[in-house]
C-alpha positions, 0 to 999 in steps of 0.5 A: 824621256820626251814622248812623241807628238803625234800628227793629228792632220795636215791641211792642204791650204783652203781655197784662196781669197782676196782681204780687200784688194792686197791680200790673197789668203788661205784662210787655215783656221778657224774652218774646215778641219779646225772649225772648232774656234778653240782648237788651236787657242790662244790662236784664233785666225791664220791667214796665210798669204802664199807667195804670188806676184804683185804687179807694179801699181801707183795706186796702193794695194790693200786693207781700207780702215776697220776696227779691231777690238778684244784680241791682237794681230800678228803680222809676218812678212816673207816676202814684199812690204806693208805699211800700216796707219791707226787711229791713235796716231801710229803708223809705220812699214813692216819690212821682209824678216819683221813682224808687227804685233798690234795689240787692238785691246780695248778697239782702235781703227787700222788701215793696212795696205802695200808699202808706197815702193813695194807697190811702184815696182811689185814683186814677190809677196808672202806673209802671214797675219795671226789673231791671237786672243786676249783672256777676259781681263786683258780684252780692254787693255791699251792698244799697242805695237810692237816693231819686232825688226828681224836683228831682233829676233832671237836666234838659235844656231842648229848643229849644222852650224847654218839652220836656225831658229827664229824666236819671235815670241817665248823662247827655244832652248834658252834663246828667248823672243823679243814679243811680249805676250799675255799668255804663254806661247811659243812662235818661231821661224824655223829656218833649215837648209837641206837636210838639216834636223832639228827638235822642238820639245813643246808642253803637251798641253799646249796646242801646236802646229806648223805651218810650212812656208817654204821647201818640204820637211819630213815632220815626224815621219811624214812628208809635208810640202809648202804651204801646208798646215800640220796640226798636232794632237795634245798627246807628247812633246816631241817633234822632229823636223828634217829638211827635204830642202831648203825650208822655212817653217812657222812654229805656233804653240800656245796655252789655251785660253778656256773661256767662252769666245763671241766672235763677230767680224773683227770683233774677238769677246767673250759674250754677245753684249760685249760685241754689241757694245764693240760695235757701238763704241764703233758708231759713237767715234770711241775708237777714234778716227783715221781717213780712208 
């Protein structure tokens, strides 16, 4: 018989703030509550974009070029559209339901800013972006993307026949996600209508919480409204999830990796040397080139 994971606390969103000028978010983790930058390991940084409203602009709206180097980025998109370019020649636009999984390894330059049509007429914008960390013997692997269109999601039917799981990476009762991962995790939309029900049976060991992106949900008996985080004690592995109303729920429950972190800037390693040489790499053009 599973036990039941209990609630270790639920984070009303940190103050807001701008990543460059597209970018409103609440920084979750790491800080405040979660100041500890293993805590919720293989998953570094959450910023979460709440939903707000973006005007029309001719000008593009974002991120200008910076590097990323030791640990991969995880883009999903809620609501608006953005584009991205690299300096390895890749490009491409993240659409409402997909997910970009960018993989900077071994360093890359990336620009990041509001699709050219989404910014013409504004709208409705929401997304989340992850850092997820690279163990020591994958920090300098190839940068990759993974394009994980939403069809392309696993897709797990509840027994209410309307309520679904969204499996973007590990797999949730058999129904498997299409992200390759270096480590174990799972990462799920959960997406239920009123009073919906659904359980998630995770490994203790594993560091989990849930973000609420829409709606309210009773989470193991407690009430948790939109855009908070509930982080979970490692004690159990049962969660219950009933919908208040109409709710999405972003799911992350990972490994941890248990080795040192050196965290700089955009810089994710295991020891100072190695962002001191991230840095230089940087300077000497090793991460290539990409116009402003």
């Amino acid at each position: 018989m599973m036990s039941i994971r209990n609630i270790e606390h639920i984070i009303a969103p940190p103050p807001p703030h701008m990543v460059g000028d597209g970018f409103r978010v609440h920084s979750f983790f790491p800080g405040g509550r979660l100041i500890d930058k293993k805590r919720m390991s293989p998953f570094f940084l959450m910023d979460y974009g709440a939903r707000i409203e973006f005007g029309p602009s001719n000008e593009p709206r974002g991120v200008g070029v910076h590097p990323h180097a030791g640990f991969e980025t995880v883009t999903i998109a809620y609501h608006g559209r953005i584009a991205h370019h690299d300096s390895a020649g890749h490009s491409g636009i993240i659409g409402e339901g997909d997910v970009q999984w960018m993989t900077a390894g071994a360093g890359l330059l990336h620009k990041e800013y509001h699709e050219a049509g989404y910014s013409k007429t504004g709208g409705p914008f929401q997304m989340v972006q992850l850092w997820v960390n690279l163990p020591a013997r994958f920090k300098k692997t190839k940068p990759k993307y993974q394009e994980i269109i939403n069809a392309s999601m696993g897709r797990h039917i509840l027994a209410d026949g309307k309520s679904y799981m969204e499996v973007i990476a590990g797999e949730y009762r058999g129904t498997k996600g299409p992200a390759f991962t270096f480590t174990p995790m799972q990462v799920y939309n959960a997406r239920l209508v009123k009073g919906a029900a659904a359980i998630l049976n995770l490994d203790a060991r594993h560091n989990t919480g849930i973000l609420v992106i829409e709606g309210k949900a009773v989470i193991n008996s407690s009430e948790v409204p939109a855009d908070h985080f509930v982080l979970f004690k490692n004690d159990g592995e049962e969660i219950k999830i009933e919908a208040v109303e109409d709710t999405i729920l972003l799911v992350l429950s990972g490994e941890p990796i248990d080795e040192p972190i050196a965290a700089y800037g955009p810089f994710l390693m295991n020891t100072w040397p190695e962002v001191e040489q991230a840095i230089q790499d940087v300077n000497t053009g090793k991460f290539g080139y990409l116009e402003d």
